[in-house]
TORGUBA-12342 format. One line per field, with one value per residue (C-alpha): residue number from 0; residue in three letters; x, y, z. Coordinates in Angstrom, 1 decimal. Layout:
residues N
seq c(NUM_...)
type c(ALA_...)
px c(X_...)
py c(Y_...)
pz c(Z_...)
//
This chain:
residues 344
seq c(0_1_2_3_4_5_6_7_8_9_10_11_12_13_14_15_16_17_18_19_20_21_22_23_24_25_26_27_28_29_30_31_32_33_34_35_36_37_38_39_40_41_42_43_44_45_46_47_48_49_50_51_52_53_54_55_56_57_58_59_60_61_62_63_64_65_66_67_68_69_70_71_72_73_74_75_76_77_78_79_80_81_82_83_84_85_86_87_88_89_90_91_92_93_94_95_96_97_98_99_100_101_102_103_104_105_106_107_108_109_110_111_112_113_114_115_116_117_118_119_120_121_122_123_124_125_126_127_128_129_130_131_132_133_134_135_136_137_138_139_140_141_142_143_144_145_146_147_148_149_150_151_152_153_154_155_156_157_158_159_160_161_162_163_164_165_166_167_168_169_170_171_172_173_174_175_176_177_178_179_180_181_182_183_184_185_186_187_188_189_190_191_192_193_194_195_196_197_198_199_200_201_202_203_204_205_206_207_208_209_210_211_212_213_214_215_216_217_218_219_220_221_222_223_224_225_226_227_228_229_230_231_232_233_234_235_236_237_238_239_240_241_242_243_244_245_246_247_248_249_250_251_252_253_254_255_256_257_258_259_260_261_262_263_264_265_266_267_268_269_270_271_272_273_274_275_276_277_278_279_280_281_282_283_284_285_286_287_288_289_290_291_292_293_294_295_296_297_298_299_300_301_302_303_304_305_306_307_308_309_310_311_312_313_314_315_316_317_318_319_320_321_322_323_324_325_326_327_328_329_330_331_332_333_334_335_336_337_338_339_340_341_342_343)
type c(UNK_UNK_UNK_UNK_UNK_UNK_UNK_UNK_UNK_UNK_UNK_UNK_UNK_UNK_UNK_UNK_UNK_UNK_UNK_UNK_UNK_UNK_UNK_UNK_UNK_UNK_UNK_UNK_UNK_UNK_UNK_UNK_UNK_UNK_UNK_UNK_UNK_UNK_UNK_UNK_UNK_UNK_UNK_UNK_UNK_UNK_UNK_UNK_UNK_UNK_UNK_UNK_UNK_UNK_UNK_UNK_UNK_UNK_UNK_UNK_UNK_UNK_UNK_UNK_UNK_UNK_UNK_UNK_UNK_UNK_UNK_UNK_UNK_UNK_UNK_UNK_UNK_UNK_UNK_UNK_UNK_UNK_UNK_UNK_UNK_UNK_UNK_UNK_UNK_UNK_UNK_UNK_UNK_UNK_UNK_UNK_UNK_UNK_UNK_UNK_UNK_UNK_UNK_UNK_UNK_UNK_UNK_UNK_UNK_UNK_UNK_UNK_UNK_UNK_UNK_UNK_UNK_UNK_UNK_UNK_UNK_UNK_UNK_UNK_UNK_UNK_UNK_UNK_UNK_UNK_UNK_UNK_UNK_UNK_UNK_UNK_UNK_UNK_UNK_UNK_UNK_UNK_UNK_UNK_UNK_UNK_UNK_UNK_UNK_UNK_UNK_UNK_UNK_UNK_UNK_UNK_UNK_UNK_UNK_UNK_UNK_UNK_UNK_UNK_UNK_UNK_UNK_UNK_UNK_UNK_UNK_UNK_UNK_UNK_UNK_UNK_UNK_UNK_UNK_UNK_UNK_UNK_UNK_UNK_UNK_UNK_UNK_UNK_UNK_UNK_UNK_UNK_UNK_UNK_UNK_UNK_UNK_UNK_UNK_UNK_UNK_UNK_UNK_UNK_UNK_UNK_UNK_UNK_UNK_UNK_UNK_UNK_UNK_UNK_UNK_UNK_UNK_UNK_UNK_UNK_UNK_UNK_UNK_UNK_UNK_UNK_UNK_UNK_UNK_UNK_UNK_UNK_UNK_UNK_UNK_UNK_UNK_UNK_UNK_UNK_UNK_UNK_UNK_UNK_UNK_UNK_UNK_UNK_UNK_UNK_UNK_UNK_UNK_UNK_UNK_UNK_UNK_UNK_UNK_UNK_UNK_UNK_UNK_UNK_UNK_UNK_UNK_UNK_UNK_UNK_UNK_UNK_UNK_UNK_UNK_UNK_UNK_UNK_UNK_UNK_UNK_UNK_UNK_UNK_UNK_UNK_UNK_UNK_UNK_UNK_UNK_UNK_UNK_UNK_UNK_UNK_UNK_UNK_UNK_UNK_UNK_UNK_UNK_UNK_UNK_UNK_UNK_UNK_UNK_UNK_UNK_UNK_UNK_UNK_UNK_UNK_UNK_UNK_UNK_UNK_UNK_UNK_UNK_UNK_UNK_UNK_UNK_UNK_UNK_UNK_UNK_UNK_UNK_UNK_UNK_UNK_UNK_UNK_UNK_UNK_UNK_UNK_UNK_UNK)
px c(-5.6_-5.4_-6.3_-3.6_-3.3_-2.2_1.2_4.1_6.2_8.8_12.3_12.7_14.2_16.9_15.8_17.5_16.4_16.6_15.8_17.6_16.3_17.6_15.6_15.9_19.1_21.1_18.9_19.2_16.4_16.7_13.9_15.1_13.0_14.6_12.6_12.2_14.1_10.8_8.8_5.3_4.0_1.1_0.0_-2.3_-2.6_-4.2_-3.3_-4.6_-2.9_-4.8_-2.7_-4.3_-2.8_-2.5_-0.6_-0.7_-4.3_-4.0_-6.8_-5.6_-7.3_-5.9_-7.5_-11.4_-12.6_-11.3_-10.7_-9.0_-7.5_-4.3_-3.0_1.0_3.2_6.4_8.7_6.6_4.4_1.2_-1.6_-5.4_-8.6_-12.1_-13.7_-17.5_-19.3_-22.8_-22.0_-23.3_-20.0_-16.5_-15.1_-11.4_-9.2_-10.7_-9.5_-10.9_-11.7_-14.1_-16.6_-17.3_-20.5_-17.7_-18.8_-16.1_-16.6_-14.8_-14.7_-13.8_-14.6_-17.1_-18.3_-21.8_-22.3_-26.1_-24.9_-20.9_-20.1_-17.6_-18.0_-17.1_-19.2_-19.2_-20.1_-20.5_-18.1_-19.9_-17.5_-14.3_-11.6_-13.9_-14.0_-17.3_-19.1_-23.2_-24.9_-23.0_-23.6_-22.7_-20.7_-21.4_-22.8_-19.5_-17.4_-19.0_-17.2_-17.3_-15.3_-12.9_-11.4_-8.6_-6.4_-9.1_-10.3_-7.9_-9.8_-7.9_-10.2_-9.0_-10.2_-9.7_-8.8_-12.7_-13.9_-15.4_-14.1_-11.9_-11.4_-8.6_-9.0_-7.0_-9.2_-8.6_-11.0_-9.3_-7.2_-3.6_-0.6_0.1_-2.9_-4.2_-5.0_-5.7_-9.4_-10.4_-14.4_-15.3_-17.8_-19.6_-21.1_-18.8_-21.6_-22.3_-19.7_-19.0_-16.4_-13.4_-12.8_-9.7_-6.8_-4.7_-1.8_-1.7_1.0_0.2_0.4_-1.7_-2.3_-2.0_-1.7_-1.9_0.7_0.2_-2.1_-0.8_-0.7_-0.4_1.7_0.3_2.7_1.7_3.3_2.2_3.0_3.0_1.8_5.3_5.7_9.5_12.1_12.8_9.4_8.3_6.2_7.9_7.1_7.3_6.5_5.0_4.1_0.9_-0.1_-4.0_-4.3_-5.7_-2.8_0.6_4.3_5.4_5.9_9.8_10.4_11.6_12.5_14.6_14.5_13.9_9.9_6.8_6.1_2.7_-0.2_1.5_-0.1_1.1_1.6_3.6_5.3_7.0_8.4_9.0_9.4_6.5_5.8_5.1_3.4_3.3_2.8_5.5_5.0_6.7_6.7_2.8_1.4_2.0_2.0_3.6_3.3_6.0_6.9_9.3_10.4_10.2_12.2_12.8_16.5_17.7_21.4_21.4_22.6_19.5_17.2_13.9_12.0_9.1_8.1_6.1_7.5_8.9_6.8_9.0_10.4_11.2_13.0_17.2_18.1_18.5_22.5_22.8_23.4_21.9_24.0_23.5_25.9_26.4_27.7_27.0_23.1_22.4_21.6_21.7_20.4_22.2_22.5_25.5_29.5_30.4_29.1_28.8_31.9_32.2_30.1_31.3_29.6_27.6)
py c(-6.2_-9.5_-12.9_-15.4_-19.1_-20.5_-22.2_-22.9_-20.2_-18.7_-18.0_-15.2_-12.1_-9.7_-6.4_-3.2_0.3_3.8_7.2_10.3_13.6_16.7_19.2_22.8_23.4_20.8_17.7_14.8_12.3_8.5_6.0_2.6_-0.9_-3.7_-7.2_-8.8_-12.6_-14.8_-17.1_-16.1_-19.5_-17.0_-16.9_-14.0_-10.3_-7.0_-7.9_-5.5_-6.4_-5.2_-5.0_-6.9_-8.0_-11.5_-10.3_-9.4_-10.4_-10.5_-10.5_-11.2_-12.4_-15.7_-17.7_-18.6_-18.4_-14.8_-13.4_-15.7_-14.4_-15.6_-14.3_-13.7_-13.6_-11.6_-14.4_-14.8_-17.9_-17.8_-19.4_-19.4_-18.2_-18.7_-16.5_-15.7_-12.7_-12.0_-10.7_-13.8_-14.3_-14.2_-10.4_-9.2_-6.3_-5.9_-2.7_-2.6_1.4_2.3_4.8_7.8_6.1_3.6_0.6_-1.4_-1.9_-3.9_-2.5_-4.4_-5.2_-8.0_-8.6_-8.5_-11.4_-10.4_-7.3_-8.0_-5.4_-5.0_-2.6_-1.2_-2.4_-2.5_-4.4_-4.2_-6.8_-8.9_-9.0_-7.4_-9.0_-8.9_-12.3_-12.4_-9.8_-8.4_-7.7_-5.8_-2.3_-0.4_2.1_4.4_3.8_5.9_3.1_0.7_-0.4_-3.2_-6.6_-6.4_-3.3_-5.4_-2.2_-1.6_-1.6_-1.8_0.0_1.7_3.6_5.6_7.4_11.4_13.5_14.7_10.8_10.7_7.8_8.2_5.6_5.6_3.7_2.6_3.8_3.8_6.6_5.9_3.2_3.1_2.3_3.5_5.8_4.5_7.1_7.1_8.6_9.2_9.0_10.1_9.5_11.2_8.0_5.2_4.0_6.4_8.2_11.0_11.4_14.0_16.7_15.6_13.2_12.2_11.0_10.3_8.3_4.8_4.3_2.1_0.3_3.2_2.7_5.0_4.7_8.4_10.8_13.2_17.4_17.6_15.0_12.2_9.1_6.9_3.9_2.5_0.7_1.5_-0.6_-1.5_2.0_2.0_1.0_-2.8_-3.2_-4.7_-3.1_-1.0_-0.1_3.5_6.7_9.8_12.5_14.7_17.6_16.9_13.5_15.1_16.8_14.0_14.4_12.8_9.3_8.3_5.1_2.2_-0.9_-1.6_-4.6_-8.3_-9.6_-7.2_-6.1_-4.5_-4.3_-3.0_-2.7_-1.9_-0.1_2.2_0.1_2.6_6.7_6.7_2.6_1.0_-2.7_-3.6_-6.3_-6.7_-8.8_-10.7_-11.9_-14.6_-17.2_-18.0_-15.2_-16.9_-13.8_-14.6_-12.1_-10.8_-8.8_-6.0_-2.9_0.7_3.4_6.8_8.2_11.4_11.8_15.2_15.5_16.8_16.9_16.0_13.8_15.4_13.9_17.2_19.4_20.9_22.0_19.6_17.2_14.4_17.0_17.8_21.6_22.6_22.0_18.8_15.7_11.8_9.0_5.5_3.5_-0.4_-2.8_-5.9_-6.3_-3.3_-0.4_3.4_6.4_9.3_12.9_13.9_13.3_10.7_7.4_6.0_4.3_0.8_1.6_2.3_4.6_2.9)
pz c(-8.3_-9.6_-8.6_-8.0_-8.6_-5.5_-5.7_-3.5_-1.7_-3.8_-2.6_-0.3_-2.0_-0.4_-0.7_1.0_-1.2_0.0_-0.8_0.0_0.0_1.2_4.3_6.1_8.1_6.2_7.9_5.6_5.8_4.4_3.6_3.9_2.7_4.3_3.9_7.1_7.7_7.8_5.3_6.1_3.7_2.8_-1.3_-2.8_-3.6_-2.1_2.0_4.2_7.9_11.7_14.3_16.9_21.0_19.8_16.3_12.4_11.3_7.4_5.0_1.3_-2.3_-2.8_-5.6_-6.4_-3.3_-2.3_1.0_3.2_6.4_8.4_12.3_12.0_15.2_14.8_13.7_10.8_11.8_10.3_11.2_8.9_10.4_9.6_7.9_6.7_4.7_3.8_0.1_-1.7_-3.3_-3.3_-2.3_-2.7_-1.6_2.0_3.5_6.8_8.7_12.1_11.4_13.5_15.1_16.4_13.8_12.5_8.6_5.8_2.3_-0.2_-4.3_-5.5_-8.9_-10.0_-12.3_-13.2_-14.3_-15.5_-13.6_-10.0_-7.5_-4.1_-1.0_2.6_5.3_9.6_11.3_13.6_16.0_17.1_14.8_11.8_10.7_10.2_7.8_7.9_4.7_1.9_0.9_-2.2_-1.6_-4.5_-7.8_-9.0_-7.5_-10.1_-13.4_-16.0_-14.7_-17.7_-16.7_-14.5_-13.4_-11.0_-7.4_-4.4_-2.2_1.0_3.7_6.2_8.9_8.5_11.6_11.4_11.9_8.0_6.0_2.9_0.0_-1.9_-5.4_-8.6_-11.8_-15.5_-17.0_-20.4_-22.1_-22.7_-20.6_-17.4_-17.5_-14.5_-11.5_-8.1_-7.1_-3.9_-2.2_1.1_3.2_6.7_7.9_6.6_4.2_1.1_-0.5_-2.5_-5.2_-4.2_-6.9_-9.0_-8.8_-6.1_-8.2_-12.0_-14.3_-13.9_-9.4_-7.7_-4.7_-2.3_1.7_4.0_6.8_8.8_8.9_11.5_11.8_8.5_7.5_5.7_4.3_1.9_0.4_-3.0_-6.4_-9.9_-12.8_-14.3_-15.9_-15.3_-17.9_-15.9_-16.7_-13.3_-10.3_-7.8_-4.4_-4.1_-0.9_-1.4_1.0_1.8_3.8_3.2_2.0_-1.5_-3.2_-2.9_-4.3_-6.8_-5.5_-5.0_-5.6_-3.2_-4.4_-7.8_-10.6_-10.0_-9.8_-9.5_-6.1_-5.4_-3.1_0.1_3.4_6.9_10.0_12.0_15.0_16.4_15.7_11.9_11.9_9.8_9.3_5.6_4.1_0.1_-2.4_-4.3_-8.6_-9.3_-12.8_-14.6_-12.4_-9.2_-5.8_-2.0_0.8_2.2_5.1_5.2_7.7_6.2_8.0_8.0_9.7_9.8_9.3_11.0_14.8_17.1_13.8_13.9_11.1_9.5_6.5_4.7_6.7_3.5_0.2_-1.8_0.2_-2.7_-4.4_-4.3_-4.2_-8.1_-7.8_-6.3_-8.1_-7.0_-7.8_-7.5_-4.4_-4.6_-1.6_-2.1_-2.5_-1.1_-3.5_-2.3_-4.3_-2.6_-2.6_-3.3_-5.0_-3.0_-1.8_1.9_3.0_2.0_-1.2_-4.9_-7.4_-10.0)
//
């Protein structure tokens, strides 16, 4: 969502957040954030990471040029690519999705100077780890805003069990704070889209990602706009049966800088890779990479994350409290806090 000026790496940050909620037969399922032990030496916002055979290929917005695009291994060694479009300009947020007719496209935002206006468009990779883009296409002329509205864009497309594309968005339809909303467009042939009816989530989230879309049960991670009382961007989950109609999001990660713009992938049964963006002094971002999990406590339960109407919310007696060791904070369902914690 924004555009960074490139500086240094900042100090890696210790992060370990988690989220309890309770399901069916007393099953008690955790979400747990832990940041991963590597300096990636990557700047910028709005990453969007392939898996590819050789590693993490990461495209991120990272200063006046744009898009630049870097291949991670799984220590955290990352290495730039080339890479070329035929937009004319400088794009930003690429999300990157394979169309029914088995064409791999990039998506992404660009600004039309003639016109002070920015926009969603597409383009055909030209070959198989998209580092090189075709001509651009406008999406839709309903994904087209003025420049100055900033708390816009971040496109994410995804491929719906049918094969049609979906586009999730961040849009502002009226001033304020925290009145930003997230839109979605889909599309039959991965080229011209069509506005969904409604909202997908209100109240000031952005950045959404996509991390499942399986039998009915959709996981998405996301961020909010600093709408919290610490003032800074979370990271926050939120479930779907549909991929249109979302719980309330539940939120991740705690105080300290604005973390926003995540991305990933699931690496193995309910473990996810996450990579997100890190604020830091003057505006400056870093990526960083983190694991995401989901454990269930229960013996011989099985994790489903909608497999419950209301799965972010505690039966109407229960009580959360807040659990402390060390660094690591623990919001849990309960009286009583895990051994080796203390109530806070």
């Amino acid at each position: 969502m924004r555009i960074p000026r490139k500086l240094p790496l900042a100090v890696s940050i210790a992060l370990v957040a988690s989220i309890v909620f309770v399901q069916p037969a007393n099953a008690v399922v955790q979400w747990e954030l832990i940041d991963d032990p590597v300096s990636l030496g990557m700047t910028g916002v709005s990453p969007h990471v392939e898996k590819t055979p050789t590693g993490d290929r990461v495209w991120r917005s990272d200063g006046p040029s744009g898009t630049v695009v870097s291949l991670c291994n799984d220590a955290g060694l990352c290495t730039a690519e080339a890479f070329s479009t035929g937009a004319g300009g400088p794009i930003n947020d690429v999300t990157i999705a394979r169309t029914r007719s088995g064409q791999l496209r990039a998506y992404f935002k660009q600004v039309e100077p003639s016109t002070n206006t920015q926009a969603v468009y597409s383009a055909p990779c030209n070959d198989a780890n998209c580092l090189s883009l075709g001509a651009a296409t406008l999406t839709t002329t309903a994904m087209r805003v003025s420049r100055e509205i900033r708390a816009w864009g971040v496109p994410d497309a995804v491929v719906l069990p049918n094969g049609d594309i979906r586009i999730y968005i961040v849009e502002q339809p009226e001033g304020g704070s925290c009145t930003e909303k997230i839109a979605s467009y889909t599309s039959t042939d991965g080229i011209s889209f069509t506005k969904d009816p409604g909202w997908r989530l209100e109240g000031g989230f952005v950045d959404t990602e996509v991390l499942r879309i399986r039998g009915g049960e959709w996981l998405m991670i996301l961020a909010d706009i600093a709408c919290t009382a610490s003032r800074n961007q979370k990271l926050f989950v939120s479930t779907s049966t549909d991929g249109l109609t979302w719980t309330q999001p539940e939120v991740l990660t705690g105080s300290g800088p604005s973390r926003l713009d995540p991305t990933g992938y699931e690496v193995s049964p309910n473990v996810f890779r996450i990579y997100y963006s890190v604020g830091g002094p003057n505006n400056t971002f870093t990526v960083q990479r983190a694991t995401l999990r989901i454990k269930d406590t229960a013996k011989g339960g099985g994790v489903g994350v909608t497999n419950t109407p209301k799965v972010t919310t505690p039966p109407a007696k229960a009580k959360t409290i807040t659990c402390v060791k060390g660094k690591t904070v623990r919001k849990v369902t309960g009286a009583k806090c895990p051994a080796g914690f203390k109530k806070r």
